[in-house]
C-alpha positions in Angstrom: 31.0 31.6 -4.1 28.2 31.0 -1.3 29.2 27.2 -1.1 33.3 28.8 -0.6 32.3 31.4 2.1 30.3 29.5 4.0 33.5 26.9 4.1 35.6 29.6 4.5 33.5 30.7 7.7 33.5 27.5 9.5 36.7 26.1 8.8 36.0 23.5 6.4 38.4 23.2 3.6 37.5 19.5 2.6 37.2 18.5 -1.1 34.7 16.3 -2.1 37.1 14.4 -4.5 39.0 13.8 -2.1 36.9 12.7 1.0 35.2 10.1 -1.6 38.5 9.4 -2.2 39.6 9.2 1.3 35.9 6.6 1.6 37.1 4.8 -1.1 40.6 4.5 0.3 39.2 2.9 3.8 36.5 1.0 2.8 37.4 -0.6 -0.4 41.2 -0.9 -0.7 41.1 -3.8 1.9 39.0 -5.5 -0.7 41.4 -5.2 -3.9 44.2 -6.5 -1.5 41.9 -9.8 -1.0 41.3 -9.8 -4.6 44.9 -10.1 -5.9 46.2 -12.1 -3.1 43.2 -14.6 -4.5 44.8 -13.9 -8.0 48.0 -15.2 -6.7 46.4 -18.3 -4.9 44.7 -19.6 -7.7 48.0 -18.8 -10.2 50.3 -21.0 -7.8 47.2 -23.4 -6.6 48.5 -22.9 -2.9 47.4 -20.2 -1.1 49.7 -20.6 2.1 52.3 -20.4 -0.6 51.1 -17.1 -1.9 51.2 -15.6 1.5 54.4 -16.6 2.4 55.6 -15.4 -1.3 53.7 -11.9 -0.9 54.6 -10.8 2.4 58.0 -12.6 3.0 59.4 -11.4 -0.5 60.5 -8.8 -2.6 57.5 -10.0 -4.7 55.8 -7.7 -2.2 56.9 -4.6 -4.1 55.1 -6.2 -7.5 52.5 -7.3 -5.5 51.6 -3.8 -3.8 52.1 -2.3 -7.2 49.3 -4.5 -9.0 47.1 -3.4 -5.6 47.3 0.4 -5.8 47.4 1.3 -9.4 44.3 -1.3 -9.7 42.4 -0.1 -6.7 43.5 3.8 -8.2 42.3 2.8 -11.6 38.9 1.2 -10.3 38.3 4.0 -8.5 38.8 7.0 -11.4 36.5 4.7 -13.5 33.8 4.2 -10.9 33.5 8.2 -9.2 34.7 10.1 -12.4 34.5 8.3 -16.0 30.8 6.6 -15.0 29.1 10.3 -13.5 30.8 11.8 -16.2 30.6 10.2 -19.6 28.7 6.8 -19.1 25.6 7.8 -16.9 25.5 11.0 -19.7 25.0 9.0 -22.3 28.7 9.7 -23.9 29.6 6.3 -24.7 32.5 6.2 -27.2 33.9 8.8 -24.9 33.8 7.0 -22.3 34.8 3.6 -23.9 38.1 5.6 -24.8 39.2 7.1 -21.3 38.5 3.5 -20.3 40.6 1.6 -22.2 43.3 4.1 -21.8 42.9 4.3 -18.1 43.4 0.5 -18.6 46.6 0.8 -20.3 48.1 3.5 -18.1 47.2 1.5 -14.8 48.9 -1.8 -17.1 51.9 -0.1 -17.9 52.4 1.5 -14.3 52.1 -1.9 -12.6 55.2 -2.9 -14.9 58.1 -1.3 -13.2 56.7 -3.6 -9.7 58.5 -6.4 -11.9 61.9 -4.6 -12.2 61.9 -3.2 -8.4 60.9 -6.8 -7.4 64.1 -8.1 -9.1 66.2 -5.3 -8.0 65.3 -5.9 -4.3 66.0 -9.9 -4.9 69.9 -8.7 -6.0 68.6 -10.7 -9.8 68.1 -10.0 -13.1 65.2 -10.5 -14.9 66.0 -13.6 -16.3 66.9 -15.3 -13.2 63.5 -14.2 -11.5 61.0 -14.8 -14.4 62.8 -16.0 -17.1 62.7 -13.0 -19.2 66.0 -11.7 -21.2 65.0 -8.2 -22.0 64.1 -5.5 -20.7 61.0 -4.2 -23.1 58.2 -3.4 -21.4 55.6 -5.3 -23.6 57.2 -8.3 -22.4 55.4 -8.2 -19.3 52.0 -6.5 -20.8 50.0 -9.5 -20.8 49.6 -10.2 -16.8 49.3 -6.6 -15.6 47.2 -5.9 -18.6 44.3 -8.9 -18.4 44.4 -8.8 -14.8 43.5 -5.1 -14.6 41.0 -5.5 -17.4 39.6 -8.1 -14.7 39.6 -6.1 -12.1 38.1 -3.3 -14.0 35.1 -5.6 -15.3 34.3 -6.3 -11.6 34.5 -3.1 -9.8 31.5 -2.1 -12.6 29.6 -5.1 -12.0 29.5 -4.3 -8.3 29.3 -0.6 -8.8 26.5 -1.3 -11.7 24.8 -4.0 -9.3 24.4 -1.4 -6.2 23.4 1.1 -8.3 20.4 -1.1 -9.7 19.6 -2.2 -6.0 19.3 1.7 -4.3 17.3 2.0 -7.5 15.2 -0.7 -7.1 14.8 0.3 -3.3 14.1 4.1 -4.3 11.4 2.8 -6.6 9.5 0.6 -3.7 10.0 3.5 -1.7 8.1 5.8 -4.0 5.5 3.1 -4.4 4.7 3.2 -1.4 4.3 6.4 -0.4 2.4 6.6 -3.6 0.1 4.0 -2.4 -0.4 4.7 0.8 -1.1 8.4 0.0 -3.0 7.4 -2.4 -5.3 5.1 0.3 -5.5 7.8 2.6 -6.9 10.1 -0.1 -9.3 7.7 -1.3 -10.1 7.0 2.3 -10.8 11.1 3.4 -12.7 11.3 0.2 -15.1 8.9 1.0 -15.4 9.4 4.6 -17.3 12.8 4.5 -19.1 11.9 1.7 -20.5 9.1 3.6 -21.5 11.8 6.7 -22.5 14.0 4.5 -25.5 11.8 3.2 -25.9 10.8 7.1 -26.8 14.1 8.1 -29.0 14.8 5.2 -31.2 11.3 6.5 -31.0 12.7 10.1 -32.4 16.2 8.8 -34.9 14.3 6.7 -36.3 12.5 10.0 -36.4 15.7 12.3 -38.4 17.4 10.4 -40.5 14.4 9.7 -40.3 12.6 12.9 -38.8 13.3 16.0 -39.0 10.6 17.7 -37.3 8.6 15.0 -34.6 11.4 14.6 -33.7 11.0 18.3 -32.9 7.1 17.3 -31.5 7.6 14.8 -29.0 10.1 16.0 -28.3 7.7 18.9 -27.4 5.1 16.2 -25.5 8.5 14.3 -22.9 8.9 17.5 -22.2 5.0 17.3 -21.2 6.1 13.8 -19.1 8.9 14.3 -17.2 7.0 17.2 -16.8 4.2 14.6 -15.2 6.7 12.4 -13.1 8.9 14.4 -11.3 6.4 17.0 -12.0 2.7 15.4 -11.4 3.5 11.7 -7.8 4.8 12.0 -5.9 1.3 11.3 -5.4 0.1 8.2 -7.7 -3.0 9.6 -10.3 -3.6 11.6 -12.2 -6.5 12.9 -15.0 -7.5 10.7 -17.6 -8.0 13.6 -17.3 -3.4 14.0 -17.7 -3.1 10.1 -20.5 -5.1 10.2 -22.2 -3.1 13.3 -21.4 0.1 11.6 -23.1 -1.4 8.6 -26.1 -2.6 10.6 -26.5 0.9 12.2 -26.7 2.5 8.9 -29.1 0.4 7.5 -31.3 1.4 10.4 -31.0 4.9 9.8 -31.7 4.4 6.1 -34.9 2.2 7.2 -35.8 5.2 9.1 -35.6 7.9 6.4 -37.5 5.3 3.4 -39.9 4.6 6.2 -42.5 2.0 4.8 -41.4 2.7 0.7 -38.5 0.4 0.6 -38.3 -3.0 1.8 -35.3 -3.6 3.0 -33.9 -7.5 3.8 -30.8 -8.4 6.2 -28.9 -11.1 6.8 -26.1 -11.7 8.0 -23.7 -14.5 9.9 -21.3 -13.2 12.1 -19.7 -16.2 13.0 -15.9 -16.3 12.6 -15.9 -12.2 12.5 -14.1 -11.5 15.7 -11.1 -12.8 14.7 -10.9 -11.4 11.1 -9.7 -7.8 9.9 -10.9 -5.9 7.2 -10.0 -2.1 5.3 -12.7 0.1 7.0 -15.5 1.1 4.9 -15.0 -1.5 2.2 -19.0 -2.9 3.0 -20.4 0.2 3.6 -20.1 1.8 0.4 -21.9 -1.1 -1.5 -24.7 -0.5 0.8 -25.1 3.3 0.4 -24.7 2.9 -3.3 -27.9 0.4 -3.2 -29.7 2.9 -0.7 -28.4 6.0 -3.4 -29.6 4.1 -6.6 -32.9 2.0 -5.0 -35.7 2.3 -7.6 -39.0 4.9 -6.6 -41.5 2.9 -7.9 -45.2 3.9 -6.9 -46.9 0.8 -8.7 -44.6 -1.9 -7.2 -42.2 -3.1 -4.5 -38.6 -0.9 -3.8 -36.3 -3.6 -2.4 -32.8 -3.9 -1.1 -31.6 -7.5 -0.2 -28.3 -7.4 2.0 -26.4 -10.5 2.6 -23.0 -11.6 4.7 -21.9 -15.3 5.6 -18.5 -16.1 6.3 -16.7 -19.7 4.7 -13.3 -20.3 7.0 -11.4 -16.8 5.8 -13.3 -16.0 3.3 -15.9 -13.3 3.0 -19.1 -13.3 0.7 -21.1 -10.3 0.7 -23.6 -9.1 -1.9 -25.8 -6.6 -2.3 -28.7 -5.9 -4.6 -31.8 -3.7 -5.3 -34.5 -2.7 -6.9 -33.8 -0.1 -9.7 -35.7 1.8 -12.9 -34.4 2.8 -16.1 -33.1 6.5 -14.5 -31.3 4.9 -11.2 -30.0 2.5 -13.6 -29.1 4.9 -16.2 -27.5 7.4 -13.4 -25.1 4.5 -11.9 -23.8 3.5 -15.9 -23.1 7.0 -16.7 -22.2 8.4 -13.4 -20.9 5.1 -11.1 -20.9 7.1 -8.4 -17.7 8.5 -6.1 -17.8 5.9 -3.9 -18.2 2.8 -6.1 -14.9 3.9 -7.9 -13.1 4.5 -4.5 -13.9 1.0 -2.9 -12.9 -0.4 -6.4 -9.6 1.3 -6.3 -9.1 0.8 -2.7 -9.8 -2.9 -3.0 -6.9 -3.2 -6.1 -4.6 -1.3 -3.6 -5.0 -3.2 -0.4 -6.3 -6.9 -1.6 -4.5 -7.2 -5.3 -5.3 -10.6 -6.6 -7.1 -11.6 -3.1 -10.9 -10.4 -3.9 -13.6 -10.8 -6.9 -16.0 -8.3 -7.8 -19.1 -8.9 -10.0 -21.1 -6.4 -10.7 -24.7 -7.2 -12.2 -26.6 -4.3 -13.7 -29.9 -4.5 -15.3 -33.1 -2.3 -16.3 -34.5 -3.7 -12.9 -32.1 -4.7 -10.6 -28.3 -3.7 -9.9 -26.7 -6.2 -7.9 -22.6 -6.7 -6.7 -21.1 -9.3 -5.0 -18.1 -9.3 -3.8 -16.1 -12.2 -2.2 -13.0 -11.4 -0.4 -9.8 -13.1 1.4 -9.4 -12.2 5.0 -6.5 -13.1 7.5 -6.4 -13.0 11.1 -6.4 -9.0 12.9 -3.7 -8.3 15.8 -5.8 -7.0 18.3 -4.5 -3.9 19.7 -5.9 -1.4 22.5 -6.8 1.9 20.7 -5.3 4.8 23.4 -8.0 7.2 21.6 -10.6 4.6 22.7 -9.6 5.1 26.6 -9.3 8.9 26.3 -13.2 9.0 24.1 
């Protein structure tokens, strides 16, 4: 009643039906007419023939007849017998209206044949060399040819269908992706601050002077973050300076316990994009997991080269049997986030090898780079 008021108010009486019907009418009609004039081409093997016999002829009148009751007969099948039975799941009733829209669009096309001979002043024997007048006499043409045309407006209804299908399910992939990134991404980010900040309160109250470095080295971050970290790429030459700053801010909090070993080849970088935050969260996982020993050496060995596009990174450290035994059991957020984002964003383009052991937990990781489009940030001139 809402749907009939609000029609009622502004003037609109349309029908549905009937405007698909009007859609149908202009878009697709044009279409059945090239079909049967093909039909006719083929059956005399000339089509300048058929032209001149379609639209110079009575034969017109059978012709138009085979056009509308087809394209009419298409058209019930395709807007009300498919949403209504088929695409339910009511086959045999569907398979039944079917075939007897079939034989009503069939029989209907029949009297074209009699009007066609009546407008040539002939009988029926003279133009198609019948003698009689029984209907099933001229069944078979009408009959196979609508059956045709029936079996090809499903294809192509059938085939679209599939396609916007196909296309609706990318679409959702997508979206489920890239929300999916940018989840992973926000979920890591502040975790990532938030054991930042802990190191930078660790060093005030410890050392001021090293707190005021490292909070110098703790703005470079934060700019890294908030304007150079919103693409889904940047160069690899920035994610390795945000990397070097935060090892330096982690050398400042373990002071003189942890060794801590660096080395890295930046040649080739500048030219190279990466997903931010895909090195850094190796690195805090070996600084989160690094062995306390008291009787011997806490180490972390960190180590980038570049061969052509191709990026091999690994990192490994020291650990006991409880860092060890935390990272099986646990793995940590941000392990299981750069894992996930790497399936996302580099499927089939990276290798992961994780090595763990009572002493030492080491990954490496090699991953396929391509060239970055450079582009001027407009948050950069603004910061």
């Amino acid at each position: 009643m809402a749907y009939l008021r609000t029609r009622m108010k502004t003037g609109d009486y349309s029908n549905p039906v009937l405007n698909r019907a009007m859609k149908y009418k202009l878009y697709q009609l044009p279409f059945w007419l090239l079909y049967n004039y093909l039909w006719w081409a083929v059956t005399l093997g000339n089509p300048v023939k058929a032209a001149v016999e379609i639209f110079t002829t009575p034969f017109f009148v059978k012709f138009s007849f085979y056009v509308v009751f087809q394209a009419l007969a298409v058209c019930f099948n395709l807007y009300y017998l498919i949403p209504k039975f088929l695409e339910k799941g009511r086959f045999t009733a569907y398979f039944v209206c079917m075939t007897l829209t079939i034989g009503v669009a069939a029989l209907c096309i029949v009297p074209g044949y009699y009007l066609s001979a009546h407008f040539y002043g002939k009988t029926l024997q003279e133009v198609y060399g019948v003698n009689t007048c029984f209907y099933i006499l001229f069944m078979g043409a009408p009959l196979s040819s609508t059956v045709a045309s029936m079996t090809l407006g499903m294809s192509i209804k059938l085939t679209k269908s599939w396609m916007q299908t196909k296309k609706r399910q990318q679409m959702l992939e997508k979206e489920k992706l890239e929300t999916e990134l940018n989840f992973l991404k926000y979920q890591f980010n502040p975790h990532f601050l938030f054991n930042t900040i802990n190191s930078i309160f660790f060093l005030i109250h410890k050392n001021p002077d090293m707190a005021s470095d490292s909070l110098a080295k703790f703005s470079d971050l934060l700019r890294y973050q908030l304007y150079e970290c919103n693409d889904a790429q940047i160069q690899v030459s920035k994610e390795i300076t945000c990397l070097e700053n935060s090892v330096e801010l982690e050398r400042l909090r373990q002071n003189d316990n942890v060794e801590v070993t660096l080395q890295i080849n930046r040649a080739g970088t500048e030219r190279l994009g990466i997903a931010p935050f895909i090195l850094m969260t190796f690195v805090e996982n070996a600084f989160k997991h690094v062995s306390k020993h008291t009787d011997k050496p806490n180490w972390i060995r960190i180590k980038l080269n570049m061969e052509g596009q191709r990026l091999h990174f690994s990192v490994s450290n020291s650990a006991s049997y409880n860092t060890f035994k935390d990272v099986i059991d646990y793995g940590g957020i941000g392990l299981k986030n750069v894992r996930r984002r790497l399936d996302l964003i580099y499927p089939e383009q990276y290798e992961l090898d994780i090595q763990s052991g009572n002493t030492q937990f080491e990954i490496r990781l090699q991953l396929d780079l391509t060239e970055l489009q450079i582009r001027q940030n407009p948050l950069q001139k603004t910061a």
